[in-house]
Structures are given as C-alpha cells and as structure tokens.
DRENMAR-642945 format. One line per 5 residues: for each residue x, y, z of C-alpha. Coordinates in Angstrom, 2 decimals, padded with zeros to 5 digits, always signed. Each point is the difference from the previous one (the first is absolute). Layout:
N
X,Y,Z; ...
This chain:
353
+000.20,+024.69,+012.02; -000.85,+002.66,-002.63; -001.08,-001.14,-003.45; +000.22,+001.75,-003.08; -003.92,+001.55,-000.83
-001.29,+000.37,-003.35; -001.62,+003.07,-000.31; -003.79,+000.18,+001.31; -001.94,+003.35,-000.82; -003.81,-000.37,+000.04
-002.22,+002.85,-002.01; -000.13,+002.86,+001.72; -003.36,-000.12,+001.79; +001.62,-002.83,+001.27; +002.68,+001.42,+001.71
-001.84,-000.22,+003.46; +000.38,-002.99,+001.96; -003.80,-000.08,+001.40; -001.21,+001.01,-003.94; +002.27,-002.80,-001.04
-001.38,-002.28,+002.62; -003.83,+000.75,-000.66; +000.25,+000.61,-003.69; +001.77,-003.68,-000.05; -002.74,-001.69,+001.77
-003.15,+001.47,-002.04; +001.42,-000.52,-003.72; +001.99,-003.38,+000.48; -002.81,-001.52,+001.31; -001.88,+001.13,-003.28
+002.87,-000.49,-002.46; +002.60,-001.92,+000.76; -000.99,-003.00,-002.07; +000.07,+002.53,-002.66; +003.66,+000.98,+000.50
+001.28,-003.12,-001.52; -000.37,-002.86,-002.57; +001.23,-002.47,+002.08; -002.47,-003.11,+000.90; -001.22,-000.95,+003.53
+001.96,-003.00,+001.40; -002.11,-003.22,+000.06; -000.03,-000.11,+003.83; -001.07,-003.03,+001.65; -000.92,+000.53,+003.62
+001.57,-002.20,+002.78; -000.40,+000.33,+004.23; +003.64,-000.19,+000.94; +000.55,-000.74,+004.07; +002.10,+002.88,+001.44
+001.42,+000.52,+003.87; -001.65,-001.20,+002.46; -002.03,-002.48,-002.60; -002.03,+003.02,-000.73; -001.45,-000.75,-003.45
+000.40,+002.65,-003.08; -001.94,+001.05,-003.15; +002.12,+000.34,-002.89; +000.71,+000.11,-004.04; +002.42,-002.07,-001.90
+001.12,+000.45,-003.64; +003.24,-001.79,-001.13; +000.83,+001.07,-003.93; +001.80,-002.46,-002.09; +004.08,-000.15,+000.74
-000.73,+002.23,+003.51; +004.06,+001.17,+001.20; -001.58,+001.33,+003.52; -002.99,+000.94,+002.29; -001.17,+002.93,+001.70
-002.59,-000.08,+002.68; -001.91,+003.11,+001.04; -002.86,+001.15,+001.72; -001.58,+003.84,+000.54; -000.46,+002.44,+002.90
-002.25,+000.52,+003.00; -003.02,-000.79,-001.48; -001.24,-001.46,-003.87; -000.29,-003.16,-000.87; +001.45,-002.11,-003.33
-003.59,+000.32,-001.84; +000.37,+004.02,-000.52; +003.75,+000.77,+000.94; +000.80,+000.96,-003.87; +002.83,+001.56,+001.29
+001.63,-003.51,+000.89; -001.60,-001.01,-003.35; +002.37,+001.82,-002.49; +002.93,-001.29,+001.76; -001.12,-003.64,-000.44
-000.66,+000.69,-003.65; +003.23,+002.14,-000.04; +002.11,-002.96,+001.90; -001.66,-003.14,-001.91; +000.50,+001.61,-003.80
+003.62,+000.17,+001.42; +000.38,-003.61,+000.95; -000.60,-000.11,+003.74; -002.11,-002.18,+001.57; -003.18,+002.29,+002.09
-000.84,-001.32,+003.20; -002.74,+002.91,+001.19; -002.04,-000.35,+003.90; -002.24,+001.28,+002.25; +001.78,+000.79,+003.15
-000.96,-001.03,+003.71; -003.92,+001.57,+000.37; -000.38,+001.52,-003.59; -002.00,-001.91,-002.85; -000.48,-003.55,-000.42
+002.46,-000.66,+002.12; -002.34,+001.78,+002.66; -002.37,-002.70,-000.46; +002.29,-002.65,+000.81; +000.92,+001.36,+003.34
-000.69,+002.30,+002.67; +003.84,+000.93,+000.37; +000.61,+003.58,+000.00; +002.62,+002.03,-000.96; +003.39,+000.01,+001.71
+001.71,+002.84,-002.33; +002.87,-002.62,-001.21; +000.88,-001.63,+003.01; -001.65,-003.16,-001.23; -000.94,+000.86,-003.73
+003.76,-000.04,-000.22; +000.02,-003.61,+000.71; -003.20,-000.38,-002.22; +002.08,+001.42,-003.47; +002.55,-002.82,+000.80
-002.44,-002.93,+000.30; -001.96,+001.37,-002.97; +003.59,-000.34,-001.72; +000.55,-003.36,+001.16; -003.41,-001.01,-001.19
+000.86,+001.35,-003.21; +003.21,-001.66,-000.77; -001.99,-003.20,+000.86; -002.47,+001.35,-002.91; +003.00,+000.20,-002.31
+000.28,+003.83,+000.12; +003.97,+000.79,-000.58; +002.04,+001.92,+002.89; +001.39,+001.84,+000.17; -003.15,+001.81,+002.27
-000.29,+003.58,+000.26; -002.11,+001.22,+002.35; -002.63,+003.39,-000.73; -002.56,+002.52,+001.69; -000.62,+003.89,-000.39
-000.66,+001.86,+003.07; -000.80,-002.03,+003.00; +000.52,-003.08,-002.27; +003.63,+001.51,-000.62; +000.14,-000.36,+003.86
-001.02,-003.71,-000.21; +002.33,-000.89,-003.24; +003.06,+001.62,+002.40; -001.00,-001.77,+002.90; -000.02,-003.39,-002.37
+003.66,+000.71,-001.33; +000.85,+000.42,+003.51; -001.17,-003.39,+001.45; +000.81,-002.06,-003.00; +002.95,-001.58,+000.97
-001.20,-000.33,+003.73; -003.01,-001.65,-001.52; +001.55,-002.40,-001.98; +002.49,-000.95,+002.46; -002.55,-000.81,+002.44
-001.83,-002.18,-002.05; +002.15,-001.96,-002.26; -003.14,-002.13,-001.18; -001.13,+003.29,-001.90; +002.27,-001.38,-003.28
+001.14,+003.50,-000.42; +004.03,+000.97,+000.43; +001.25,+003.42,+000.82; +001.14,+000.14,-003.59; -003.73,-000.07,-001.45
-000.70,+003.62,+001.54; +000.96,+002.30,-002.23; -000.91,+003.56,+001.93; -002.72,+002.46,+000.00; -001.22,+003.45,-002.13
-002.76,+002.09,+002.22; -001.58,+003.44,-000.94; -000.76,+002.79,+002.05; +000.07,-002.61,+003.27; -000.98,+000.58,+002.94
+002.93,+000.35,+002.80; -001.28,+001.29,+003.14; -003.92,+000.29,+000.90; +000.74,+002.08,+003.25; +001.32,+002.33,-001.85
-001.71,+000.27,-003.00; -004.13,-000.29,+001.01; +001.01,+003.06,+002.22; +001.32,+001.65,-002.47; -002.73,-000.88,-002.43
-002.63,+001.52,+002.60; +001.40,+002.93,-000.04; -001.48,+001.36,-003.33; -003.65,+000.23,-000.99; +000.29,-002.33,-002.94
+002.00,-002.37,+001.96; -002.66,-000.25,+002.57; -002.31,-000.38,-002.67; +002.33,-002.86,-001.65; +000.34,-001.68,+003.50
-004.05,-000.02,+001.11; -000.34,-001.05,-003.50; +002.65,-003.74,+000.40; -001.64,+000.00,+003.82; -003.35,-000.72,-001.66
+001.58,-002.51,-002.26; +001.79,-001.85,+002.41; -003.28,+000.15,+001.73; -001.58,-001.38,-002.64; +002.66,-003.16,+000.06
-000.85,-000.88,+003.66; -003.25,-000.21,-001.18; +000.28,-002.21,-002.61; +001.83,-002.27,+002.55; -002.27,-000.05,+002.65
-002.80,-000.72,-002.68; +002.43,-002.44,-001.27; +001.12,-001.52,+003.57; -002.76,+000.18,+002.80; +001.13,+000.46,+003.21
+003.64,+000.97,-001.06; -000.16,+003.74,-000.02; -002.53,+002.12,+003.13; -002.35,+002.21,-002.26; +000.58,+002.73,+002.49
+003.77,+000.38,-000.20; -000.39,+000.63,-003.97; -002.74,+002.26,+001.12; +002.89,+002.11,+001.92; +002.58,-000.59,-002.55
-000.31,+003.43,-001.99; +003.40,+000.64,-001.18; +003.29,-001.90,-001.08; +001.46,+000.65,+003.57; -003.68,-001.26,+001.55
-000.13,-003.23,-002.35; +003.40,-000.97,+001.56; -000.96,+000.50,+003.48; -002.99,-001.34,-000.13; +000.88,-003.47,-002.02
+003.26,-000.25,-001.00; +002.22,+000.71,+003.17; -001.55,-002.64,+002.75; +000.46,-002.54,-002.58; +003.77,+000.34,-000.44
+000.58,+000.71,+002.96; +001.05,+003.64,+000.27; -000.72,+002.14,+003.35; -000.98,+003.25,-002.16; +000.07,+000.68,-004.09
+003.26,+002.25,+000.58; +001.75,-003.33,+000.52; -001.78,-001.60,-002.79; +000.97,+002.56,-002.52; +003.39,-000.26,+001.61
+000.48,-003.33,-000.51; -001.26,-000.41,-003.19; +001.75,+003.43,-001.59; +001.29,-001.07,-003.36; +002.81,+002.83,+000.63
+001.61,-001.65,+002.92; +000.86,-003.39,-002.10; +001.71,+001.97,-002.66; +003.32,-000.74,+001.57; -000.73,-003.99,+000.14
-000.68,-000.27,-003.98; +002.52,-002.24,-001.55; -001.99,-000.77,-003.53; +000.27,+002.48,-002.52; -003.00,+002.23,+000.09
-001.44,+002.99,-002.17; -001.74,+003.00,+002.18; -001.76,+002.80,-001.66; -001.11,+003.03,+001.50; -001.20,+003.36,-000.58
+001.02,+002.76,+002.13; -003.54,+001.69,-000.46; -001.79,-003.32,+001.18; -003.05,+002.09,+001.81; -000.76,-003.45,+002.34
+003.43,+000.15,+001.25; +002.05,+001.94,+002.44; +002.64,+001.73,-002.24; +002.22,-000.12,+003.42; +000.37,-003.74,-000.56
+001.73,+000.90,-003.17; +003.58,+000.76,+001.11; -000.34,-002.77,+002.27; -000.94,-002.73,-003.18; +003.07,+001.76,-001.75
+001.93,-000.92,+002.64; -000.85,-003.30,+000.61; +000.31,-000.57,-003.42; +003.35,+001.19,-001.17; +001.16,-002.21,+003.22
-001.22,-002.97,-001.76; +001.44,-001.19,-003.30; -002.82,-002.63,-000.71; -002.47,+002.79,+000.04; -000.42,+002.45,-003.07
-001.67,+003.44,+000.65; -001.91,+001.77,-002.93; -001.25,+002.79,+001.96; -001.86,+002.63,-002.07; -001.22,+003.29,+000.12
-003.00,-000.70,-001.34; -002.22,-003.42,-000.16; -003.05,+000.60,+003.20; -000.79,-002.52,+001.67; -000.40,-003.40,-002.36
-000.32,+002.11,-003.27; +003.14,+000.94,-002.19; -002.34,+000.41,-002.96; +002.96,+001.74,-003.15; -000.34,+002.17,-002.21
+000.44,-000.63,-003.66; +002.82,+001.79,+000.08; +001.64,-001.91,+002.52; -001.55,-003.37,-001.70; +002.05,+000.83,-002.83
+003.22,+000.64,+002.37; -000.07,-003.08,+001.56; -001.21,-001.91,-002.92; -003.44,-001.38,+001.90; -003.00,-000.69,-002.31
-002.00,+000.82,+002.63; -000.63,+002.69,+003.01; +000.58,-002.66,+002.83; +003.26,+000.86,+001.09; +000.58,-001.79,+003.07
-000.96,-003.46,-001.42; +002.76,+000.81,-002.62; +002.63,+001.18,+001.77; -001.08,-003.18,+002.28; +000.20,-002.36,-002.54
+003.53,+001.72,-001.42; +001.69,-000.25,+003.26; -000.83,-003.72,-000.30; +000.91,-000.62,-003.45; +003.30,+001.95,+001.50
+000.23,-002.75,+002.77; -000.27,-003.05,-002.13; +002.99,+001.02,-002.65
C-alpha cells in the first residue's frame, strides 16, 4: 500500500541522485556526530549464533524501561567499527526507548573473523536476524523486533521479515512466538541485482562506483582467507574483479546455484514482496543512481498489492542519502538533516499507538 509522505526536498545542489549519493558519503562520514547532541549507546558486544550455527559479531545497548528492539545491519560492504551511517540510527532509536541490537553480517567485520561463511544475499542472513532476535529476548531485550538494513542490507532485513514465521515455526526451541516480530523499515534496498548492476554499468560513474565495491569485496575475501587458511583459493579472489565476478567466483558453488543469474534470482528482494505479512516501512527514491528506475513501477505495484507494506517513494533521496534541507527540517519538525532515520523512527512510533 501507499503511505502518506512528509515532504522531503534536499538543497538544491542536492537535487541529483548521484550528487546526493556522493555528497552523502564524503560529509557524513566527517560530520555526522556533529549533527546531533544525542550520546552514543553503551554497546556491549556479544557473538550471537545465526543459521546454519554460523557465529555473528554484534552490539547490544538496552536503555532503562526499553518498549521494543530493532535489529539492523548495513550494505554490501562496511563493517560496525566505521558504518556511522548505522550509528545515528542507534543513537536516534536508543534516545527513543528501543533496545539496539547492531551486527556484522555473514563475511563483513568481526563477524568475518569468526567464520569463513560468505555471503548468501538474504537467503540465510534472513534466518540469521531471527536467531539474533531470539538471542536477544533471552538477553532481556523487549519485542516486539523490528528488523533493519539500507541498500543490500534492506535486501537482508526483507528477506528476515519474510522467513520469520517459517523460522520460528521450525524451531520452536528458539523461545520466540510469531507475535514477538514486529515488521521491518529498509532504505533505498536493494530488489533485483540482475537488473540493477547492469544498469549501474551502464554509466561512467557507475562503473567507477562498481570497480570501486569489487575492490572492497575483494578486500573481504582477503581478510577471510588471512583469517581462515585453506577456506578461500587465492586465485579465485585473484579473478574476482567485479560484484558479478565475486559471486561467480565464491559465492555461487557454495549455495549451490548453476550460474549467478539464478543466484540473483533467487535471492531478489523484489520477488518476496508479495509473501510479507509483518508490517514493513520501504523508502525509496526515484533518482536512486545504483538502481534501475524500471524496477520502480514494478515496487509500486507490488506494494499497493500488499497492505502490510508502506511505500514512501520519493523524488528525491539517491541512493542511502536523504540529507533535508533546513527548510524542510522545519516542515517536518526534525532537529536534524537525517530524514530517513526520522521518518523511520515516526512510522514506528505510528505502529506502536
């Protein structure tokens, strides 16, 4: 379904999603701790056992008289050290009374040195949000549990409010009911990977943008083969110089998959749409420069199908950005520019009354 949107309008300069997108990156990473007075969570860190018994890296902060959880993680590479973006929302979320559970996904961070499991795009990390929620209740964090990620890690959270119910039916011994899922809120997540890297290949900044997460990702293989002898052959991260390559040459035989066409298939966040029965918060800008805008129609679609799903789509936002204006600050009544995390952590507030 359609939800009403609160008016977004960036300064003009911004008014470009790849400006947006790049302009985003460089000065949140400098500022952002600047852009608000509110403290840094006492985390306390804590290896939580996802699917498969794959252990995971995360953060824990529980604030006196909690009401709720949410559970994130980031995109296609970072890890919880320097991801500030995933930073203001814990800050954000905890000064509000939820509970922050933060991780490293499969392959990225810490959680990279616990294991050599790679990635699987959500068809496990699903699984891996509803053990870490599990875990949590055990800790004394308070469901309900809402599940988070930007870009790929939007992917993931979707994937998680997918399997939920499957999960916890499966394996009653989990302590966690149905009710203690409370939904998920993504921005600017990825929904189909076919589509999408050939689309973002197609431009000379996109190309740029892609050689430049290939060498990344590369970088994470590394740190797991240095990390896990024997568990990853040198010569296939050698080969593995883009996002497409990295899949082929790791991911794929793993899972299971004759070709990464089927992979990206399988693991397309826009294909489970349909099958979301938790209520669930997408954002999305319409001038997203990683993503094909012909998925667009097709989200919009899905979406007003659905009545557990809300839609903010927006005109303009990039990819992972939505910096405001101070004009639209004052519109919306947001003390600061992060405009995602608060229309986020509105739609929740929305959800609980």
């Amino acid at each position: 379904m359609m939800c009403y949107t609160p008016p977004y309008n960036p300064s003009w300069f911004l008014q470009n999603g790849l400006m947006m997108t790049v302009y985003t990156a460089l000065w949140g990473k400098r500022y952002w701790k600047s852009t608000t007075l509110l403290p840094e969570p006492s985390y306390h860190e804590k290896i939580f056992i996802g699917g498969q018994g794959v252990p995971i890296f995360g953060l824990v902060a529980i604030p006196e008289n909690a009401h709720s959880t949410i559970i994130g993680t980031y995109g296609i590479t970072g890890e919880l050290e320097t991801e500030w973006y995933l930073r203001v929302l814990g800050r954000k979320a905890y000064a509000q009374g939820y509970a922050v559970v933060l991780f490293d996904w499969r392959a990225h961070g810490k959680t990279a040195k616990l294991s050599p499991t790679l990635t699987s795009d959500g068809l496990y990390e699903g699984e891996d949000f509803v053990r870490i929620a599990a875990a949590a209740k055990a800790m004394g964090c308070p469901s309900k549990f809402l599940f988070t990620g930007y870009s790929l890690g939007g992917q993931l959270a979707l994937w998680a409010v997918k399997v939920a119910g499957e999960v916890i039916r499966e394996h009653e011994d989990l302590g966690l009911e149905d009710g203690d899922i409370g939904g998920g809120m993504v921005i600017c997540p990825s929904l189909d990977s076919q589509r999408s890297l050939s689309y973002l290949v197609t431009k000379p900044f996109g190309r740029y943008l892609e050689a430049g997460i290939a060498q990344n990702l590369k970088k994470l293989a590394w740190r797991i083969h240095d990390a896990h002898p024997g568990s990853i052959d040198p010569e296939a991260i050698e080969r593995a110089n883009s996002i497409w390559g990295f899949d082929n040459e790791l991911v794929i035989n793993r899972l299971g998959f004759p070709s990464v066409e089927a992979y990206y298939q399988a693991s397309s966040a826009l294909q489970i749409l349909p099958q979301i029965s938790k209520p669930t918060l997408i954002l999305y800008a319409a001038d997203d420069p990683l993503f094909d805008p012909a998925i667009i129609p097709e989200l919009e679609e899905a979406c007003d199908r659905n009545p557990a799903i809300d839609l903010l789509l927006t005109q303009y936002g990039g990819h992972v950005g939505y910096l405001s204006s101070k004009e639209c600050q004052r519109q919306v009544n947001d003390s600061d520019p992060w405009w995602a995390w608060n229309r986020v952590l509105q739609w929740l507030e929305q959800q609980r009354n």
